[in-house]
NUTORMAR-629255 format. One record per residue (C-alpha): x, y negated, z negated; residue number from 0. Coordinates in nm, 3 decimals, padded with zeros to 5 digits. Layout:
N
REC     east    north       up  num
REC        X        Y        Z  NUM
...
***
This chain:
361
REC     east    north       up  num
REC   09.812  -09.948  -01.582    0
REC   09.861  -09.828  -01.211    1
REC   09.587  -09.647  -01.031    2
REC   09.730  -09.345  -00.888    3
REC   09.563  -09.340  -00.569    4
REC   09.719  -09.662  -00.468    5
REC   10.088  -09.505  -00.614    6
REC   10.019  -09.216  -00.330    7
REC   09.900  -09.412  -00.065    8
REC   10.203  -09.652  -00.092    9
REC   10.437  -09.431  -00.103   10
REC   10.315  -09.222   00.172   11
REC   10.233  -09.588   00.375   12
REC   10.604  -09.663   00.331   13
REC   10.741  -09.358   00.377   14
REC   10.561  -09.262   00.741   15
REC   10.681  -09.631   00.834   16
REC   11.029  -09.545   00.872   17
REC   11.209  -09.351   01.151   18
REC   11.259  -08.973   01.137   19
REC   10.982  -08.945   00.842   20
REC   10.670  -08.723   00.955   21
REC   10.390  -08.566   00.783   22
REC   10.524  -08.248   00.804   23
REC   10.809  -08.382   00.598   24
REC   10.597  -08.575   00.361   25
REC   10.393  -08.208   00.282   26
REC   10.667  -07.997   00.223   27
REC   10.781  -08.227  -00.017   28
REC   10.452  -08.207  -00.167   29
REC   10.459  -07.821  -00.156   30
REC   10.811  -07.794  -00.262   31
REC   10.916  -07.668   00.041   32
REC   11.268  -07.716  -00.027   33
REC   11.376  -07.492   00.336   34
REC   11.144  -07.742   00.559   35
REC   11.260  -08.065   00.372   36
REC   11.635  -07.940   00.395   37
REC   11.565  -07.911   00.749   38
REC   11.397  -08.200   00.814   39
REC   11.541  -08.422   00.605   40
REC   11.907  -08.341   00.814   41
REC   12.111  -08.648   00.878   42
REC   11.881  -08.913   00.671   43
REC   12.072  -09.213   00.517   44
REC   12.122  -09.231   00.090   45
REC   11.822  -09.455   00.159   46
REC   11.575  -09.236   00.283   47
REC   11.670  -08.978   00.035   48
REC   11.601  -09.217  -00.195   49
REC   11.226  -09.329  -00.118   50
REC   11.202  -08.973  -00.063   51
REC   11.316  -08.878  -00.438   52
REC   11.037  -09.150  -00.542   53
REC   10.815  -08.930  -00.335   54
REC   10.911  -08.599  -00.443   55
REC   10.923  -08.757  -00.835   56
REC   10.568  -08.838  -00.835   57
REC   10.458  -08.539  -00.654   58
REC   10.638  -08.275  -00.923   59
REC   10.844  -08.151  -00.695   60
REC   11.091  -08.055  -00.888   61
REC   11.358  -07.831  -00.601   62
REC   11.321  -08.094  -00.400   63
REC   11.418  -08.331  -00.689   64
REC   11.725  -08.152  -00.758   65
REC   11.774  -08.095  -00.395   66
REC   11.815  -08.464  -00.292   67
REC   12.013  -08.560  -00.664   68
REC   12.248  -08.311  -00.514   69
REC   12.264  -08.529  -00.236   70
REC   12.358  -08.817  -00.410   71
REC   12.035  -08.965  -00.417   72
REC   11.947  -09.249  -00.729   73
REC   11.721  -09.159  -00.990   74
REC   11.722  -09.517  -01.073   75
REC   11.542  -09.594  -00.720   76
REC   11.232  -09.820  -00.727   77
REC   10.949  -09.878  -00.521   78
REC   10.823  -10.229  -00.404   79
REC   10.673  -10.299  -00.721   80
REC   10.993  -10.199  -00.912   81
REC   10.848  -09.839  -01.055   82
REC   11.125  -09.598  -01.109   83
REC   11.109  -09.212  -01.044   84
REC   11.127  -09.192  -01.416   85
REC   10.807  -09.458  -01.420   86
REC   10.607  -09.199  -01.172   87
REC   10.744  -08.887  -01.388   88
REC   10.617  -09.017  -01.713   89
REC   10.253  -09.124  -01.543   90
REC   10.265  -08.777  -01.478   91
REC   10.363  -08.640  -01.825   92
REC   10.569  -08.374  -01.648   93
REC   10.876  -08.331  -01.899   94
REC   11.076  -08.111  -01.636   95
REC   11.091  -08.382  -01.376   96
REC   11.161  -08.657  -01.653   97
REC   11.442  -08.412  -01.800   98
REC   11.607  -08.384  -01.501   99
REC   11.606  -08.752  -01.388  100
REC   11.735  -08.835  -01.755  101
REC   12.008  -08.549  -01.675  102
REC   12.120  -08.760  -01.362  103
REC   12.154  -09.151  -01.539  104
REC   11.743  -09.213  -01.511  105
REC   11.718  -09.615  -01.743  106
REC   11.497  -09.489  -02.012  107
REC   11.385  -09.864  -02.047  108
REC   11.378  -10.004  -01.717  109
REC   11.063  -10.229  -01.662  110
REC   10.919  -10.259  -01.330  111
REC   10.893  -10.610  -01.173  112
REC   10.602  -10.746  -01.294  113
REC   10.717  -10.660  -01.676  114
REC   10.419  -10.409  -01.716  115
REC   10.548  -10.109  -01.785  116
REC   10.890  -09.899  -01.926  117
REC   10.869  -09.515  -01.861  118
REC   10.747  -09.500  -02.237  119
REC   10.445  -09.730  -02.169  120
REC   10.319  -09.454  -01.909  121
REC   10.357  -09.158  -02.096  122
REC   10.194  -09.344  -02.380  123
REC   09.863  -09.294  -02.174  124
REC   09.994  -09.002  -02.045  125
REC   09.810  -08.637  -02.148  126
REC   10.187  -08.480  -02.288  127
REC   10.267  -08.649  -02.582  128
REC   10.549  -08.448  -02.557  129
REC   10.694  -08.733  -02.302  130
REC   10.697  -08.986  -02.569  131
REC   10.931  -08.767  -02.783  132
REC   11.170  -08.681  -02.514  133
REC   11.210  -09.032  -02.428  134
REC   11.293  -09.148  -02.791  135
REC   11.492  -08.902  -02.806  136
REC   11.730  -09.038  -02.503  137
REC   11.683  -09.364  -02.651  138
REC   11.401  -09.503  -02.594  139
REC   11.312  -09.880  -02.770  140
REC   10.966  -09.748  -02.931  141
REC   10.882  -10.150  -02.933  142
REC   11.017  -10.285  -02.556  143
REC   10.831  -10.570  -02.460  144
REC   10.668  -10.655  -02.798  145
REC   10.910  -10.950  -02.840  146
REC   10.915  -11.077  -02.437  147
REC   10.618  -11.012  -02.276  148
REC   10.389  -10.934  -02.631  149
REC   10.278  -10.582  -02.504  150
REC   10.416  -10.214  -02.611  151
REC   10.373  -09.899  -02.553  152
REC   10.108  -09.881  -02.862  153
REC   09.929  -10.155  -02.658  154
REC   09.887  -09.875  -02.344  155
REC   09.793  -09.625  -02.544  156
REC   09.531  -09.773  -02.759  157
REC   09.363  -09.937  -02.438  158
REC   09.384  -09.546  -02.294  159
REC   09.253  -09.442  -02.627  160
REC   09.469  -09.154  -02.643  161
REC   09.434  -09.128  -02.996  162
REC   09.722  -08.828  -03.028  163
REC   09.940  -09.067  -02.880  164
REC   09.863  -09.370  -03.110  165
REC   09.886  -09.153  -03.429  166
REC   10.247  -09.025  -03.275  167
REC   10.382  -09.386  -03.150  168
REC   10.245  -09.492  -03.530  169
REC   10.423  -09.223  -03.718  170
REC   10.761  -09.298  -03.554  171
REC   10.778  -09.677  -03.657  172
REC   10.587  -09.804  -03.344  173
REC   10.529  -10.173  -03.474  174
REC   10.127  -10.239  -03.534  175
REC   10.178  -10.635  -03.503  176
REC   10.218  -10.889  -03.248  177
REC   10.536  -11.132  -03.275  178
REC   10.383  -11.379  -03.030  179
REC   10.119  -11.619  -03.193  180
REC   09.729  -11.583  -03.045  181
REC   09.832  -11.285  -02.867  182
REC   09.621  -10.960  -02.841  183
REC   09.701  -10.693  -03.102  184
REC   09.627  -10.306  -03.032  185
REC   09.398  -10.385  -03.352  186
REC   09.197  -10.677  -03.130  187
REC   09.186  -10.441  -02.829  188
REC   09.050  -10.127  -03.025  189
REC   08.814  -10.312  -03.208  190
REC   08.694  -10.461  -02.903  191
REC   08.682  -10.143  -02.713  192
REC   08.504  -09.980  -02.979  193
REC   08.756  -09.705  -03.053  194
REC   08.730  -09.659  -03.380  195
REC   09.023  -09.336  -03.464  196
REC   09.259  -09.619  -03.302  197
REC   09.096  -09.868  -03.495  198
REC   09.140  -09.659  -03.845  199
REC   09.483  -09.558  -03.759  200
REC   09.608  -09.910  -03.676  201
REC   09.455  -10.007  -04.020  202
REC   09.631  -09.710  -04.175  203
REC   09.982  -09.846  -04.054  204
REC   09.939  -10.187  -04.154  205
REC   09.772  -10.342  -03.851  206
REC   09.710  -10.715  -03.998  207
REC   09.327  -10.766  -04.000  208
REC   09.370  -11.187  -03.965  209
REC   09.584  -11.241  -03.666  210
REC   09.376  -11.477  -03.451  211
REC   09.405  -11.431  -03.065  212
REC   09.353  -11.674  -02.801  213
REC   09.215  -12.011  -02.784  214
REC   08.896  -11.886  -02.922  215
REC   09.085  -11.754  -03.239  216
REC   08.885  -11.422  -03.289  217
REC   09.007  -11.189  -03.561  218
REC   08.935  -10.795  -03.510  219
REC   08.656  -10.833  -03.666  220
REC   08.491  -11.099  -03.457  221
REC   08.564  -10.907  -03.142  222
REC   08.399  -10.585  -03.295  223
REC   08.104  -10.758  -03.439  224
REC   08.121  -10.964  -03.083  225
REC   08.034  -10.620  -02.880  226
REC   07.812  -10.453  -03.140  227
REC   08.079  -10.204  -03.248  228
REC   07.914  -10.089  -03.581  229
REC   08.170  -09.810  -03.715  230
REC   08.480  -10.058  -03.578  231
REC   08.283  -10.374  -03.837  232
REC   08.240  -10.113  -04.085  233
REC   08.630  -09.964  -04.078  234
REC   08.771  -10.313  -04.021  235
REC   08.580  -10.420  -04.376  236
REC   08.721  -10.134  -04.561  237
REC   09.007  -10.257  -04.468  238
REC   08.971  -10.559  -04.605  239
REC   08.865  -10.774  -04.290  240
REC   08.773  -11.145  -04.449  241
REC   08.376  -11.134  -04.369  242
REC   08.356  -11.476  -04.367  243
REC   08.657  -11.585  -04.105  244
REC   08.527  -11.805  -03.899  245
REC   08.666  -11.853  -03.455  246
REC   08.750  -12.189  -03.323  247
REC   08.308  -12.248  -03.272  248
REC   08.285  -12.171  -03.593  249
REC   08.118  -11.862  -03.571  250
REC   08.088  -11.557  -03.811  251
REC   08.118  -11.226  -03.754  252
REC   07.742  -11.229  -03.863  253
REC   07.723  -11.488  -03.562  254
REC   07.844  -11.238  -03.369  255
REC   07.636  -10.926  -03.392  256
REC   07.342  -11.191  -03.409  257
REC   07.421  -11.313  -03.059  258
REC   07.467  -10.937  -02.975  259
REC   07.149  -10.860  -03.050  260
REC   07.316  -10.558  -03.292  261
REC   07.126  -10.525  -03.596  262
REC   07.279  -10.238  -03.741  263
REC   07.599  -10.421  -03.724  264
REC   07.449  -10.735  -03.890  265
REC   07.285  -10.516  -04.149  266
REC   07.654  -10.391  -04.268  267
REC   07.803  -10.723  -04.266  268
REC   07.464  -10.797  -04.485  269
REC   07.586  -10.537  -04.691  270
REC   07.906  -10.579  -04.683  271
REC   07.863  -10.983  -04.770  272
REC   07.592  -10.920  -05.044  273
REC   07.936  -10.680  -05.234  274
REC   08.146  -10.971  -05.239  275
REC   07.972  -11.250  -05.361  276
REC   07.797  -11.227  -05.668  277
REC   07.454  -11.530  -05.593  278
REC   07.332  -11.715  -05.850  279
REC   07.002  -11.756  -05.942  280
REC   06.839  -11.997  -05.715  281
REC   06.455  -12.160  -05.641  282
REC   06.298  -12.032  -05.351  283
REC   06.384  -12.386  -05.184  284
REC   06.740  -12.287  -05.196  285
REC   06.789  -11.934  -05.061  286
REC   06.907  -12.091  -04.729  287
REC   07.201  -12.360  -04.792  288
REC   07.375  -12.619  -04.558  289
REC   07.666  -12.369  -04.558  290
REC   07.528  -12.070  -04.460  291
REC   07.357  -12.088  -04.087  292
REC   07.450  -11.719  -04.031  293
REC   07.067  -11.653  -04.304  294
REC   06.868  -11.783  -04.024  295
REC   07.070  -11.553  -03.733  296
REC   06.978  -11.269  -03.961  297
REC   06.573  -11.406  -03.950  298
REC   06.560  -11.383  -03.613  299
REC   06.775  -11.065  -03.556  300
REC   06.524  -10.896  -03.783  301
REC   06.173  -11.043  -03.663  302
REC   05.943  -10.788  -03.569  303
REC   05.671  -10.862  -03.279  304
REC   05.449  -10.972  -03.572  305
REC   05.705  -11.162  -03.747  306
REC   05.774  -11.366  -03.399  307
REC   05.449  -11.504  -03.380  308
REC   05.441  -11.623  -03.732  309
REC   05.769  -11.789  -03.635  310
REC   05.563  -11.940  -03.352  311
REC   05.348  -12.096  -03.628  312
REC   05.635  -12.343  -03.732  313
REC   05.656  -12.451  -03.362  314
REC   05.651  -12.796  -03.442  315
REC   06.008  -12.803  -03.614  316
REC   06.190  -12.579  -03.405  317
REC   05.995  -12.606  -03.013  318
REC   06.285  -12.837  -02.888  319
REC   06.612  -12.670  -03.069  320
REC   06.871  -12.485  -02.887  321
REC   06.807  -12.232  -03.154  322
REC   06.427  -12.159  -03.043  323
REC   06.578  -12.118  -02.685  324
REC   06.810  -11.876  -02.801  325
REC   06.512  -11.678  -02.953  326
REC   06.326  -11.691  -02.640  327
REC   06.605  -11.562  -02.451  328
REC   06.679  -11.306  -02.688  329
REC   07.000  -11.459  -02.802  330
REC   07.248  -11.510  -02.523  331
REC   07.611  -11.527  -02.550  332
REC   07.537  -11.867  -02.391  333
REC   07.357  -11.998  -02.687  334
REC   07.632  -12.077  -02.998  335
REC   07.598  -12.255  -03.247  336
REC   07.826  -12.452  -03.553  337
REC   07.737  -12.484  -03.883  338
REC   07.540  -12.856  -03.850  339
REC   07.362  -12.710  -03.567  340
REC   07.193  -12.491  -03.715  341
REC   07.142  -12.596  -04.070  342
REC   06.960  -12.895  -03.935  343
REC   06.687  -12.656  -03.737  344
REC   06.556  -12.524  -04.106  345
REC   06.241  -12.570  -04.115  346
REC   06.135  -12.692  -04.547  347
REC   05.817  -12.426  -04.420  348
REC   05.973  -12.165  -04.307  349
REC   06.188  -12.124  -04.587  350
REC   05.902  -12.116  -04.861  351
REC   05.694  -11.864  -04.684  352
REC   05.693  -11.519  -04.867  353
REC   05.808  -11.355  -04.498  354
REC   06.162  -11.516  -04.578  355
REC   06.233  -11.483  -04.878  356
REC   06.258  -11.130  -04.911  357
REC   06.482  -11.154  -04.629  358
REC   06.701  -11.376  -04.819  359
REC   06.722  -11.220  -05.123  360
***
């Protein structure tokens, strides 16, 4: 959520601004000098102890910690952006430093300006799950933000896809659900990501597998199928993902991996489609209906070198389509169609030659 080189470099920035601060100060803290930064630190204001607790937080210092609490200094201080020591503690995932700020009156749930973070979002992506426990444990809300801003601390550590910390947020009643409508699950950004153990274990909770986000109103599934994420589309349909939900173009998840040029991910939603629906008995003629566009994605996903020039045979009916473009250009995002679109672009030809029908069986 923060970079940690820019954390440093601000604080030291700040810090060497200010009158009486020096370098030598600023790496004894870092050193946990605590005899240099007594001496140095002689006759500073409760304000520059302060910035100087935010430095000696996020540096693990923990004797000068306790050295400038003792000096009344607030573990509640902030930086510009509003992190806390506790904020730079967690990041950190050092449990000493966040048990002694706790000790002193540390807010457990204090977000920083910009609404990003509590101290449990950070060591959510943190290495110690340990951190996560301790700050439940001093009363932590395991679902801040889910209700104000529509993130939580599951949200930071699925996109860090620190799978030990998912499966511990998860187990202690971390909600898997957005409250806010069109708004990104952890289930939309793991399938998207293509981190399938968050993707199972989201599932395993009761991660809903139909919540639409954003104006394009992608399910899981479209986003996984979207970026070719194969196990995700597979997981997602165990789960009992609805194959044929359609986004606000009208698209597939078949669409999808199409456009992706992903055919292993088309050839499970083949799969996966051909288990649901039982298809009746039809004449050659009729293997490709008005309602299912996604048959002729699956053509062209599949056509081998050969198979492309055969296509090129049936020029005649397809040479000025959007959809012959898209084959030239080997499918671009840029290139999407809705159901009319393509249906119309069937060529009577092309679906009674023996190359398709197989493929439509």
């Amino acid at each position: 959520m923060w970079d940690e080189q820019e954390i440093s470099t601000s604080l030291r920035s700040y810090l060497l601004a200010q009158d009486q601060v020096s370098e030598e100060l600023l790496s004894a803290v870092e050193c946990d000098d605590l005899e240099t930064v007594t001496r140095l630190s002689k006759g500073f204001t409760v304000g520059k102890l302060n910035d100087l607790l935010l430095f000696s937080s996020w540096k693990e210092a923990l004797e000068v910690t306790n050295f400038l609490l003792t000096r009344r200094a607030s573990p509640n201080t902030a930086d510009g952006v509003g992190r806390s020591c506790l904020h730079l503690a967690a990041i950190n995932g050092n449990l000493d430093m966040m048990k002694t700020l706790l000790g002193k009156g540390a807010r457990v749930d204090a977000f920083d300006k910009h609404h990003l973070a509590t101290p449990l979002f950070c060591s959510a992506v943190s290495d110690n799950p340990e951190g996560i426990n301790l700050l439940l444990q001093r009363g932590a809300n395991i679902n801040a933000g889910l209700h104000e801003y529509g993130v939580s601390a599951l949200h930071c550590a699925v996109r860090a896809n620190n799978v030990d910390n998912v499966r511990m947020l998860l187990e202690l009643g971390a909600n898997p659900n957005n409250v806010q409508l069109f708004s990104e699950t952890p289930l939309h950004t793991a399938a998207s990501m293509g981190f399938e153990e968050c993707v199972k274990l989201l599932i395993h909770h009761g991660a809903c597998l139909e919540v639409l986000m954003g104006s394009m109103k992608m399910t899981a599934l479209h986003l996984a199928a979207q970026d070719g994420n194969t196990d995700s589309v597979q997981y997602l349909l165990d789960g009992g993902a609805n194959i044929d939900a359609r986004n606000a173009r009208g698209q597939s998840a078949l669409h999808l991996a199409a456009l992706a040029q992903s055919p292993e991910t088309v050839e499970v939603l083949i799969k996966a489609g051909k288990r649901e629906k039982t298809m009746k008995k039809k004449s050659a003629h009729q293997r490709v209906s008005v309602s299912s566009p996604p048959a002729l994605y699956c053509i062209l996903t599949f056509l081998s070198p050969t198979h492309s020039f055969f296509l090129s045979l049936y020029s005649f009916s397809l040479s000025l389509s959007p959809l012959t473009h898209a084959h030239a250009e080997g499918l671009k995002q840029r290139c999407l169609y809705n159901s009319r679109d393509v249906s119309s672009l069937l060529s009577p030809v092309l679906l009674l030659s023996p190359l398709t029908q197989p493929m439509l069986q």
